[in-house]
C-alpha positions in Angstrom: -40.4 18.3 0.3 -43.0 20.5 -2.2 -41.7 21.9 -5.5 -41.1 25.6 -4.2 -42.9 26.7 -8.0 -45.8 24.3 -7.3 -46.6 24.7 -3.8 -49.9 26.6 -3.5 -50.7 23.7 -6.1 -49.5 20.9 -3.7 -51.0 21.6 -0.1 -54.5 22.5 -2.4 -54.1 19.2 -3.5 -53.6 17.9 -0.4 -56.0 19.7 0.9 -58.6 18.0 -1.6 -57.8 15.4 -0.2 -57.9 15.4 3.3 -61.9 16.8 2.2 -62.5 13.5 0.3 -60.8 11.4 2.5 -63.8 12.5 5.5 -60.6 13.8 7.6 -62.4 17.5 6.8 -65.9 17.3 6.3 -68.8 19.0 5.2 -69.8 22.0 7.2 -66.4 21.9 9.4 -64.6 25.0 10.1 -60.8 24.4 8.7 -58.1 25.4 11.6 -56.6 28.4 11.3 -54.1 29.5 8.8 -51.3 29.9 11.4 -52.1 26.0 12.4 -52.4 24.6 8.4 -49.3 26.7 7.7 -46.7 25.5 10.6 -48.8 21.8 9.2 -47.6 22.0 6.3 -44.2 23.9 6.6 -45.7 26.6 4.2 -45.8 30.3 4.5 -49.5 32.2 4.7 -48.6 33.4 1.4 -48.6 30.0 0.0 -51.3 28.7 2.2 -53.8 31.5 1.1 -53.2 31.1 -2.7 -54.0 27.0 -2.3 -57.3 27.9 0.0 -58.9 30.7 -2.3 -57.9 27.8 -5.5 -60.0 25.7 -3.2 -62.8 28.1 -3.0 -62.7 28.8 -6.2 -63.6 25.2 -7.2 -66.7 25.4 -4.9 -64.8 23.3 -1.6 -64.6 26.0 0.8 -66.1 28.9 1.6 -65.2 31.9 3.4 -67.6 33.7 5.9 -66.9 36.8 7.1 -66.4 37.1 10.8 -66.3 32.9 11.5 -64.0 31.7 9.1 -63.4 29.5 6.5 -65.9 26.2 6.0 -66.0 22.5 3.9 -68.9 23.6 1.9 -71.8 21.0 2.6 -72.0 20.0 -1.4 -68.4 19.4 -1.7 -66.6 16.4 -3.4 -69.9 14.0 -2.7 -70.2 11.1 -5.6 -72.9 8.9 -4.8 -74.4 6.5 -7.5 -73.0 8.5 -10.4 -74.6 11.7 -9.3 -71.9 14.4 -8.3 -73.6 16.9 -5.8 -71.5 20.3 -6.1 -71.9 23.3 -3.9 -73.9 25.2 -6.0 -72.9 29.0 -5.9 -69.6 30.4 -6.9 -67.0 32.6 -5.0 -66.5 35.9 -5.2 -64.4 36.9 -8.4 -60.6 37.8 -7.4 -59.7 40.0 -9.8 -62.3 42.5 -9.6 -59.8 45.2 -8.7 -58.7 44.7 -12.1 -61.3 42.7 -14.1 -65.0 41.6 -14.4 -65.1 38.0 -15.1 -67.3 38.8 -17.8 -64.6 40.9 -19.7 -62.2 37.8 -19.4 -64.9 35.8 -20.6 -65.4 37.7 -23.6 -61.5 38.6 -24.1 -61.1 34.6 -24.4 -63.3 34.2 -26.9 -61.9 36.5 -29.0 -58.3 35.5 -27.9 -58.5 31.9 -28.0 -60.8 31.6 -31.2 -58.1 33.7 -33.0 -55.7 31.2 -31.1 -57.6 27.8 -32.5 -57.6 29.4 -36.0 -54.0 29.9 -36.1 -53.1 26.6 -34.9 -55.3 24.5 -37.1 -52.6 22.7 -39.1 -49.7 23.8 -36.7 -50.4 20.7 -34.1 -48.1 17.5 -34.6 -49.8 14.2 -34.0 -48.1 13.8 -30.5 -49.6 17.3 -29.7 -53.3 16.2 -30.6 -52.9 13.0 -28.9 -51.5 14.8 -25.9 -54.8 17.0 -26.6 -56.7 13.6 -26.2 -55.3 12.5 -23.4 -56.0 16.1 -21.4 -60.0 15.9 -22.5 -59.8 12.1 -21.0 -58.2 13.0 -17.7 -60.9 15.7 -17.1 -63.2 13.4 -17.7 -61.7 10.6 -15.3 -60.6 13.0 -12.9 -64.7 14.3 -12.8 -65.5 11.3 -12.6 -63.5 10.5 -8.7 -64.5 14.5 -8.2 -60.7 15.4 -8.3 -61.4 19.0 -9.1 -57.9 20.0 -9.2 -56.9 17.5 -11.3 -59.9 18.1 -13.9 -59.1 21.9 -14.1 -54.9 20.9 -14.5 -56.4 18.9 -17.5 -58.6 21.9 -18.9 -55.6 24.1 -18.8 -53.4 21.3 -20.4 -55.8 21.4 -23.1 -56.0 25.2 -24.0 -52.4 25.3 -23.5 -51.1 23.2 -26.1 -53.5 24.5 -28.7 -51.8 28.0 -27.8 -48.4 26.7 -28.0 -48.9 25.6 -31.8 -49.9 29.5 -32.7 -48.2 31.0 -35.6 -48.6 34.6 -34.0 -46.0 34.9 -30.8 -47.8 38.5 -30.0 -51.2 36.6 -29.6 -49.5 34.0 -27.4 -47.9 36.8 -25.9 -50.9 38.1 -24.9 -52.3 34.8 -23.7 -49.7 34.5 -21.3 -50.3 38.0 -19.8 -53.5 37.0 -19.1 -53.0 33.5 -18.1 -54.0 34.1 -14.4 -57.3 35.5 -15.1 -58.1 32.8 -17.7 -57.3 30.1 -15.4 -59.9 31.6 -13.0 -62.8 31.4 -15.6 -61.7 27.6 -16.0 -62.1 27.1 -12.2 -65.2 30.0 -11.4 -67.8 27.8 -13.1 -67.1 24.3 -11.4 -69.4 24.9 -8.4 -72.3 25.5 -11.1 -71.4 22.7 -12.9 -73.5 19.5 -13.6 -72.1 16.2 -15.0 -74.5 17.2 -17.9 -72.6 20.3 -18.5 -69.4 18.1 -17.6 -70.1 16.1 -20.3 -71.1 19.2 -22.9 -67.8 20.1 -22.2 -66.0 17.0 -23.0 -67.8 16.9 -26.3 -66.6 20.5 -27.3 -63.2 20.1 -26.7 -63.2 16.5 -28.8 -64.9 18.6 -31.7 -61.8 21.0 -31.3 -59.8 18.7 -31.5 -61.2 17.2 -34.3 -61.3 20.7 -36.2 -57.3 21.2 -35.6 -57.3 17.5 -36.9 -58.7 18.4 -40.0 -56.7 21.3 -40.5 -60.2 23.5 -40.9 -59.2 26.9 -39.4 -62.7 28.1 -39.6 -64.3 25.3 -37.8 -61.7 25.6 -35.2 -62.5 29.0 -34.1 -66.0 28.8 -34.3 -65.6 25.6 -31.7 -63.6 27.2 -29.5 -65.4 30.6 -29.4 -68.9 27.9 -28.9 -67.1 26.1 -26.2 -65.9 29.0 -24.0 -69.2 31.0 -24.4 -71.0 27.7 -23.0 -68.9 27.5 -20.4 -69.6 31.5 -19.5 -73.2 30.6 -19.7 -72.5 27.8 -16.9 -71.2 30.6 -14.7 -74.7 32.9 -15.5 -73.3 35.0 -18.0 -73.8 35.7 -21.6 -70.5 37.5 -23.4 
């Protein structure tokens, strides 16, 4: 049985999966949501949220008129080189948002965030800090998208739980949904070079917070989240 909170999470898991696993492969055409739903005991609802999560991380794409595809880069790891799909989906909340606002509104969220944590982390929060920036980079590794992006947001997250301001964390939270995007949008653009930029800049956070140097620890964050804008073609 799925954890009713988690299930989009679970069947995109699955999902992932069954894409890795060859049982879906590159170029196929999914079957259709009233079959994957009744397969999976889920409701469309549910089924939709885990499918456009999917998309989002560059392993399906939607066509207008034909349906929804295994893109032809996805989740292929051959003699180190990861071959992603290349082009990203179409942003969600654009009723609402651009991605670039989002972008920028992080950087001047979370770098206030990072500065007003810096000496507010316990050691078992940095390690658990340490631990997130080495799943995502394990998790890249085997191509388990889901699982990097979990990590990323593992990451961010405990740095925002240590802030001393509850109306910035407050604010965070309100957001949450549109910052998770911008953690997932950029993954189809993303090279293991980039991978490993990435990796880096969230070890010099950490490393920042460690030292209790507020000043270094925004200035790292707000470096880190405008590199990873510039992976998705922007510049905020």
């Amino acid at each position: 049985m799925l954890n009713k909170t988690l299930v989009p999470q679970s069947v995109a898991r699955e999902i992932q999966t069954m894409i890795q696993a060859g049982q879906l492969k590159a170029g196929e055409k999914i079957p259709s949501q009233r079959e994957f739903s009744q397969k999976f005991g889920i409701s469309r609802a549910s089924l939709r949220e885990a499918l456009l999560t999917l998309e989002t991380l560059g392993l399906l794409k939607t066509e207008a008129g034909r349906g929804t595809f295994v893109t032809a880069g996805s989740s292929s790891v051959s003699d180190g080189a990861i071959s992603q799909s290349g082009h990203m989906a179409p942003w969600r909340y654009s009723d609402s948002y651009s991605v670039f606002d989002v972008f920028q509104t992080r950087i001047l969220l979370e770098g206030e965030i990072a500065r007003l944590s810096a000496g507010r982390l316990s050691q078992a929060q940095l390690e658990k800090m340490e631990m997130a920036t080495q799943t995502m980079e394990d998790c890249w590794a085997r191509q388990d998208l889901l699982a990097n992006v979990d990590a990323d947001l593992d990451f961010h997250g405990t740095i925002v739980s240590a802030c001393a301001n509850t109306m910035l964390k407050a604010l965070y939270q309100t957001v949450r949904d549109q910052v998770t995007e911008t953690q997932r949008q950029p993954i189809p653009m993303t090279d293991p070079e980039r991978m490993r930029q990435s990796i880096a800049e969230h070890r010099r956070i950490i490393a920042a917070l460690r030292a209790n140097d507020a000043a270094l620890a925004k200035s790292e964050m707000e470096t880190h989240i405008r590199n990873t804008a510039r992976c998705a073609g922007l510049q905020p």
